[in-house]
C-alpha positions in Angstrom: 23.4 -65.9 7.5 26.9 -63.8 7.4 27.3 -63.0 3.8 31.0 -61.6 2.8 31.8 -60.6 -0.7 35.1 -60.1 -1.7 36.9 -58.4 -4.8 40.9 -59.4 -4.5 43.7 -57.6 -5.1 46.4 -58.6 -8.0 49.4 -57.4 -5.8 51.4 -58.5 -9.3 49.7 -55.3 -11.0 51.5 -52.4 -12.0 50.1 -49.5 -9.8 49.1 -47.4 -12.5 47.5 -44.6 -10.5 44.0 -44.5 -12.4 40.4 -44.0 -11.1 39.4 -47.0 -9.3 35.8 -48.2 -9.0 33.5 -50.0 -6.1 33.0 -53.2 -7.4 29.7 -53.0 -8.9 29.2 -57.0 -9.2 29.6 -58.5 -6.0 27.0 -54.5 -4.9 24.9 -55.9 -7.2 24.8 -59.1 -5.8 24.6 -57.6 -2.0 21.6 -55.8 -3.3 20.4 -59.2 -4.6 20.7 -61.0 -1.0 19.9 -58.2 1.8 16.3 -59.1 2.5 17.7 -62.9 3.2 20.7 -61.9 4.7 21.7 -61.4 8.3 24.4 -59.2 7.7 26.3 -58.5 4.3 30.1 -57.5 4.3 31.4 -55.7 0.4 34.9 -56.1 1.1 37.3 -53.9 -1.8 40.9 -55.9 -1.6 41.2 -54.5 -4.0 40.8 -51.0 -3.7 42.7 -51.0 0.0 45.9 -53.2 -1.7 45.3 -55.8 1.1 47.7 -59.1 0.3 46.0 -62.2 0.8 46.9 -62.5 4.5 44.9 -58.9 5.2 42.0 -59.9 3.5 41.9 -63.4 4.8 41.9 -61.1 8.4 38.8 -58.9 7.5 36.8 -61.7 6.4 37.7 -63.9 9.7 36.6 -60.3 11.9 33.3 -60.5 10.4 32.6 -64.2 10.5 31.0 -64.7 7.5 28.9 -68.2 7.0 29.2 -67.7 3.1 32.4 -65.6 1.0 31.8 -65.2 -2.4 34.8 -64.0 -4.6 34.7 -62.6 -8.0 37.4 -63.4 -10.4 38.5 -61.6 -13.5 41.8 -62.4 -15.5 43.8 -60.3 -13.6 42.7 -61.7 -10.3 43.0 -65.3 -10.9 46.3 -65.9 -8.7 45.4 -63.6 -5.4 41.8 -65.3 -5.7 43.2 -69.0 -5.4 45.5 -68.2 -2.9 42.6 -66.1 -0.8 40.5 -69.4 -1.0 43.2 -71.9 0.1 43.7 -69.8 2.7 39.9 -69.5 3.7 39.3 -73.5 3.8 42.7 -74.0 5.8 41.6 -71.7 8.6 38.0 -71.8 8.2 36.6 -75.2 6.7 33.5 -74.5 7.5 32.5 -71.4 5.3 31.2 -72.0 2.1 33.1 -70.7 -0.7 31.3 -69.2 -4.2 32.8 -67.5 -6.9 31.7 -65.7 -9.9 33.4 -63.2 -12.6 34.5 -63.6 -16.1 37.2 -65.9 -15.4 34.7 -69.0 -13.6 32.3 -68.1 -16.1 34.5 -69.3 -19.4 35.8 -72.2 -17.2 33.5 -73.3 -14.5 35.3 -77.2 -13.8 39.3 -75.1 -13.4 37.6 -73.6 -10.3 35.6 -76.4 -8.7 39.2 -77.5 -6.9 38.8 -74.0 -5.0 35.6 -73.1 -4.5 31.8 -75.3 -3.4 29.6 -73.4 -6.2 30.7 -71.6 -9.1 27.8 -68.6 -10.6 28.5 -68.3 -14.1 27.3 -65.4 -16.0 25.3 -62.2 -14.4 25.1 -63.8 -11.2 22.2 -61.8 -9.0 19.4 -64.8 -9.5 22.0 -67.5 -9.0 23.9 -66.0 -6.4 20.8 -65.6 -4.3 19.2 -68.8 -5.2 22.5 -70.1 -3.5 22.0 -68.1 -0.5 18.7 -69.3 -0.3 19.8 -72.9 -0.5 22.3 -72.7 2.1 19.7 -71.4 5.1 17.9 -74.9 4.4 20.7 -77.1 3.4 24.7 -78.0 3.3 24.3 -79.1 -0.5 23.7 -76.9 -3.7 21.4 -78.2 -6.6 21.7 -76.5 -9.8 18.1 -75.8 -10.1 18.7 -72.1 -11.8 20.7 -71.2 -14.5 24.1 -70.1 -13.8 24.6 -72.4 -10.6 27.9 -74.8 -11.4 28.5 -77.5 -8.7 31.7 -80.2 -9.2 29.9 -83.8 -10.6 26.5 -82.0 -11.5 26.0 -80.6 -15.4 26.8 -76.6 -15.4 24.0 -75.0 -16.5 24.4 -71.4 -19.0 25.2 -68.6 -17.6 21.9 -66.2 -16.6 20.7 -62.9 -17.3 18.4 -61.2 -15.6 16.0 -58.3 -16.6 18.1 -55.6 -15.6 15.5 -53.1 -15.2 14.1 -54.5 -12.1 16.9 -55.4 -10.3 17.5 -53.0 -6.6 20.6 -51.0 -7.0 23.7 -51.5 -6.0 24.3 -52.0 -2.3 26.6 -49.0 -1.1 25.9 -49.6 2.2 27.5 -52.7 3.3 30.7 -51.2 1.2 34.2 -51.4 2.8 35.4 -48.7 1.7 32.7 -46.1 2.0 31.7 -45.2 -1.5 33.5 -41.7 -0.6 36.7 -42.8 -0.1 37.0 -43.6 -3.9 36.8 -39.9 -5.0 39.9 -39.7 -3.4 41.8 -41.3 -5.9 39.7 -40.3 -8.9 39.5 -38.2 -11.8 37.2 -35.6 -10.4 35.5 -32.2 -11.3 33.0 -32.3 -8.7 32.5 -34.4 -5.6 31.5 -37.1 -5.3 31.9 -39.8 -8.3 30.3 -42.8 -8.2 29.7 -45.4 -11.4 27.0 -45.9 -13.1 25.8 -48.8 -15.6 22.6 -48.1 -17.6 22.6 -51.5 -19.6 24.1 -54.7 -20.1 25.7 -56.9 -22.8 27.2 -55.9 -26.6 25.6 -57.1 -29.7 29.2 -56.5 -31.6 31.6 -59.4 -32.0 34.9 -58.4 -31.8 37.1 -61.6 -31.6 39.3 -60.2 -29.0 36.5 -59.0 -26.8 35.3 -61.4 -23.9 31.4 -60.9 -23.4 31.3 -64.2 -21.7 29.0 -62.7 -18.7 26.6 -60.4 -20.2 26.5 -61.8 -23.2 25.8 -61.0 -26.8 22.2 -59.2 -26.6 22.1 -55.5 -25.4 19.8 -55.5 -22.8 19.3 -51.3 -21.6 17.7 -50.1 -18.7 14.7 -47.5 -19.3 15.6 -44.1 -19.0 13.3 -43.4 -16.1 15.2 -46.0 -14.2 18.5 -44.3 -14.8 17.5 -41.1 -13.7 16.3 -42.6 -10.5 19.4 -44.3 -9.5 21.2 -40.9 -10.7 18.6 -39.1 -8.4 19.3 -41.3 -5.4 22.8 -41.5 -5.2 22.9 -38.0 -5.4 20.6 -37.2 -2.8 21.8 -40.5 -0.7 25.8 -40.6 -1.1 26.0 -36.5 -2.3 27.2 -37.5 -5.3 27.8 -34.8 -8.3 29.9 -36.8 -11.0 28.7 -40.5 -12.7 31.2 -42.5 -14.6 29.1 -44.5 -17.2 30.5 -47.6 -17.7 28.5 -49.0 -20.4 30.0 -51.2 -23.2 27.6 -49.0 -25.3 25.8 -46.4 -23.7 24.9 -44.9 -27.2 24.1 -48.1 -28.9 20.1 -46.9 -29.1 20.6 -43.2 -29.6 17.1 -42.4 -28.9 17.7 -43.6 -24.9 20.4 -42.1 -24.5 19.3 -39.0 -25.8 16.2 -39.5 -23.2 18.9 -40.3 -20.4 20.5 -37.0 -21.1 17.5 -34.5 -21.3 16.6 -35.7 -17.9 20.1 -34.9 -16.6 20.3 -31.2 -18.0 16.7 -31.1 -15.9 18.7 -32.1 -12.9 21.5 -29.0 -12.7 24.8 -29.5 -11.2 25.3 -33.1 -12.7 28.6 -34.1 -14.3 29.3 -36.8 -16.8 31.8 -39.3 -18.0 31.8 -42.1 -20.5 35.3 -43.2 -20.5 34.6 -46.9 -21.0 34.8 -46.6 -24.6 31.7 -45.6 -27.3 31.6 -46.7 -30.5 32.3 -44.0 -33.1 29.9 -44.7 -35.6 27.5 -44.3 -32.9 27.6 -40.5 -32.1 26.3 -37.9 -34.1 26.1 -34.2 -33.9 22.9 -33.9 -31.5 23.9 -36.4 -29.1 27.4 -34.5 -28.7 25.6 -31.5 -28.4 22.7 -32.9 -25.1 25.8 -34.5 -24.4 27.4 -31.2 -23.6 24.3 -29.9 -22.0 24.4 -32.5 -19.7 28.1 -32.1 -18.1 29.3 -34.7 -20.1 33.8 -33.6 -19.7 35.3 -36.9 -21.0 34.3 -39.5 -23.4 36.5 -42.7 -24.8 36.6 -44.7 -27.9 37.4 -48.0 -29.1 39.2 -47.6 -32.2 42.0 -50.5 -31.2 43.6 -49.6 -35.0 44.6 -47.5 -37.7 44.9 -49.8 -39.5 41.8 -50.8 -42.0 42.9 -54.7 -42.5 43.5 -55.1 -38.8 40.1 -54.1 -38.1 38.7 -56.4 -40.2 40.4 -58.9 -38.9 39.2 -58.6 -35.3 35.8 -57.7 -36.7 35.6 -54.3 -35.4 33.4 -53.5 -38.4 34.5 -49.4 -37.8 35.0 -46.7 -40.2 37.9 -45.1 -39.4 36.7 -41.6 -41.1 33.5 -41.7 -38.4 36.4 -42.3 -35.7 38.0 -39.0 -37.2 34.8 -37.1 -37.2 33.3 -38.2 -33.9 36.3 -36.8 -32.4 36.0 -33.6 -34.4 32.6 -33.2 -33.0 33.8 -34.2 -29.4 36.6 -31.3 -29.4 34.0 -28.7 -31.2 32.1 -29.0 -27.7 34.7 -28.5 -25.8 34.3 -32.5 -24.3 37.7 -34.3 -23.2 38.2 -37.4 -26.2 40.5 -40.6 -24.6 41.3 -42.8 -27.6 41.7 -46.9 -26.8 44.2 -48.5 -29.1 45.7 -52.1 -29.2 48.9 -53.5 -30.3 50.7 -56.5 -30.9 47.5 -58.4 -32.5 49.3 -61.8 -33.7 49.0 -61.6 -37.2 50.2 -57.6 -37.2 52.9 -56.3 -38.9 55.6 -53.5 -38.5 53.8 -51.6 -40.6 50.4 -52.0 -39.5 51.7 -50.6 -35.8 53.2 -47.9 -37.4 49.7 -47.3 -39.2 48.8 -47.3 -35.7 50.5 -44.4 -34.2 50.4 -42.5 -37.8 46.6 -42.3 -37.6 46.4 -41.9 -33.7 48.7 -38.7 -34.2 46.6 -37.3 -36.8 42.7 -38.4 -35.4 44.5 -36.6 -32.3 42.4 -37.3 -29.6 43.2 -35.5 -26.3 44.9 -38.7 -24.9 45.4 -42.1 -26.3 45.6 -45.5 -24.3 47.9 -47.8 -26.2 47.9 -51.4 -24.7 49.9 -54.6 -25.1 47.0 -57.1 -26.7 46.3 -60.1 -24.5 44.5 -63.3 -25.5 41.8 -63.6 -23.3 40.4 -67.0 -22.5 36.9 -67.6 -24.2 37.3 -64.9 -26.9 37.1 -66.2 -30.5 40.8 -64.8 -31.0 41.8 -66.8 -28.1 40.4 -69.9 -29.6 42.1 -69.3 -32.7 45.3 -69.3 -31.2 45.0 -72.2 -29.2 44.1 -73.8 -32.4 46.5 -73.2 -34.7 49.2 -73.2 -31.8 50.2 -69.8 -31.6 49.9 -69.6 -27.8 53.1 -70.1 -25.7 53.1 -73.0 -22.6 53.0 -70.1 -20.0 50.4 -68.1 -20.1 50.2 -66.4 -16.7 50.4 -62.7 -17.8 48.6 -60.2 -16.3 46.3 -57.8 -18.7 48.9 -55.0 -18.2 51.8 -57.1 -19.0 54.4 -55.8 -21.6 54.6 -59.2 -22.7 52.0 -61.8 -24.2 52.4 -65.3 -24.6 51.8 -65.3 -28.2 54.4 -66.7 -30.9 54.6 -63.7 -33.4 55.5 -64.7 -37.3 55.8 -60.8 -38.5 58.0 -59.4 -35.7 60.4 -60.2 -32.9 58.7 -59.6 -29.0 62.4 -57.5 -28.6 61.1 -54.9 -31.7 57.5 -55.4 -30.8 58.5 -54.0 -27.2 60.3 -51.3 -28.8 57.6 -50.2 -30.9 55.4 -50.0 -27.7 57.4 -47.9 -25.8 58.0 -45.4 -28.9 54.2 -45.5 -29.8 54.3 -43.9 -26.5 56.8 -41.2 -26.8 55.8 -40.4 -29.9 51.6 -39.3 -29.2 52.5 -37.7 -26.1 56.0 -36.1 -26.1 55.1 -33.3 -28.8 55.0 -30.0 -27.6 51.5 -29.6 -29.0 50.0 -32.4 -27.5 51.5 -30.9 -24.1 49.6 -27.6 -24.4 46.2 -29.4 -25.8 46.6 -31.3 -22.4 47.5 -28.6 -20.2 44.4 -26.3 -21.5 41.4 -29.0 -21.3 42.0 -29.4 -17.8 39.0 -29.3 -15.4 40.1 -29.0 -12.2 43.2 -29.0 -10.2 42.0 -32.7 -9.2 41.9 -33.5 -12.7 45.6 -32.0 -13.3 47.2 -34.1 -9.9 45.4 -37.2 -11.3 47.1 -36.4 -15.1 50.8 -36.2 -13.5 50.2 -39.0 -11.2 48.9 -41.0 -14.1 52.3 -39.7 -16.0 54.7 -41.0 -13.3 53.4 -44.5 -12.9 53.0 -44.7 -17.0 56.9 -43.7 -17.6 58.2 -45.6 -14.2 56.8 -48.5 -16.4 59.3 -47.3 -19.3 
């Protein structure tokens, strides 16, 4: 059996020029089927900017029995439109799909697709596979397999630590084409995720496929996938991409003494930590180990907001972890939201007041968005405070939410200015310009700077 899987491209999107990843899903899911599988097609739309048409192309070349797609928020529209196109052409493949967005709403996907894989889908996803070599029709005998008429069953989670790694081999592109358009030090970068699921309950946050409990990979295990990429794919730099990589500060710390063993090895984790979760000798092995860039959730400066999304953060640890971060010499990103529904004027301004005074080296201001299956979103929905249309992509300058405490026209303005005012200071030029790694590193920053003000 022909096995194609397939992450779309959201040809809406703003090209925003920043470091794209394989797909490590639907790799982890190629890794799940290759001892069943004839042959196994990873196929990055998304990555290579193919419209539906080009996709729909590659996938007919390689004559898949089985195309799985997975679906996030942002991919919702290309997705539909590459699986009407599929079971036009070719009624005879058997369409899956998987992602955050089936997961939350398994039956708005049925219309589309024959089986829907809700949650961490390696078991189910294979369990499907194996199904199909036997049979035309799915039972949903394992957790996480949603067929139209039968009961959906909860989404599954499997014990990380012994699942194969991801499958770089049957990877269109070649994992080294993706250094191309990263932000490297040394060649190559690939990602890397050491443990699954977030035991914090932010009501914005959507943890609808791995769930609630954080589920970590040993250290041992880390070091090995670390060790065979880089002897494997050459690979020098690994972007951690945890949703909290220092959530049990003793493995971590056990993850980083065995990569200042290794030599040569560098470091990011740009996905966001949590503040109150760093202290002075993790920064320090952190630095040992070639960690150059970290990030932070801090979404506010603004200690009422904060409590009302349940971020449950001290915004003096946010101050000091960033402190500790510039003492080593390690690159700090800062993620910050705005536009929360129940947000005032103020509380934006509180925003870019604390922002400019925490001063990480960059700061990532976003537009919020409610995302379907969050707690924030149900709120909303609830009390009516969602508009009729709610096709916006994540990176939209717009939300369709009905603000009480501002107009969208002074909301927008804010956003833009927020902006303008972090970055356009002469002193946050220089601290830019002299943390610089690498003359990759500086073409990424002014590429990154053109897409961000061709937005404004």
């Amino acid at each position: 059996m022909r096995v194609a899987l397939v992450a779309p491209y959201a040809e809406d999107l703003p090209d925003l020029s920043t470091t794209q990843y394989p797909p490590l899903g639907i790799l982890y899911l190629a890794a799940s089927i290759k001892d069943i599988a004839e042959d196994i097609m990873v196929l990055d739309a998304s990555f290579l900017k193919l419209n539906v048409e080009q996709t729909y192309k590659r996938i007919k070349e390689f004559h898949p029995h089985v195309v799985g797609i997975s679906i996030n928020m942002t991919t919702e529209k290309s997705a539909k439109e590459l699986a009407v196109c599929i079971r036009k052409n070719n009624p005879n493949i058997k369409l899956v799909t998987g992602g955050p967005s089936p997961t939350v709403a398994p039956e708005e996907w049925y219309g589309y697709f024959d089986v829907v894989t809700a949650g961490e889908g390696e078991i189910a996803f294979r369990n499907v596979i194996q199904q199909y070599l036997t049979k035309d029709s799915i039972s949903c005998t394992v957790k996480g397999i949603c067929v139209d008429g039968k009961e959906a069953t909860k989404a599954c989670h499997p014990d990380i630590e012994n699942l194969p790694f991801p499958a770089y081999q049957y990877l269109v592109p070649p994992l080294a084409c993706y250094s191309n358009k990263a932000r490297l030090v040394n060649k190559y970068m690939a990602p890397l995720l050491t443990s699954r699921g977030c035991p914090y309950c932010c009501t914005f946050c959507d943890k609808s496929v791995h769930g609630i409990n954080f589920r970590p990979r040993t250290p041992e295990s880390v070091l090995q996938e670390i060790k065979w990429l880089h002897d494997e794919y050459g690979v020098h730099q690994f972007d951690i991409l945890d949703d909290n990589f220092t959530f049990d500060l003793t493995r971590a710390e056990k993850i980083l003494d065995g990569i200042i063993k290794m030599k040569n090895i560098r470091i990011t984790c740009q996905n966001g930590l949590r503040a109150d979760r760093v202290t002075p000798t993790l920064v320090q092995k952190m630095k040992k180990a070639g960690v150059l860039r970290v990030g932070i959730g801090i979404e506010s400066g603004n200690e009422s907001v904060l409590q009302r999304i349940n971020k449950k953060l001290d915004l003096n640890k946010v101050e000091y972890a960033i402190s500790l971060f510039r003492q080593h010499r390690i690159t700090v990103h800062g993620f910050f939201i705005i536009g929360f529904p129940f947000e005032s004027e103020l509380d934006i301004k509180d925003t870019i007041n604390f922002a400019i005074k925490a001063n990480p080296h960059f700061a990532n201001f976003s537009r919020f968005m409610p995302i379907k299956g969050t707690a924030l979103f149900d709120e909303l929905l609830s009390k009516g405070l969602l508009t009729e249309k709610q096709e916006h992509n994540f990176f939209s300058l717009t939300a369709p939410v009905k603000y009480d405490n501002i107009t969208e026209e002074r909301l927008n303005q804010l956003f833009h200015s927020i902006w303008r005012d972090f970055y356009l200071r002469p002193s946050k030029v220089f601290d830019i310009l002299k943390n610089i790694k690498s003359f990759k590193e500086f073409i990424w920053i002014i590429r990154l700077g053109i897409s961000v003000l061709k937005r404004f």
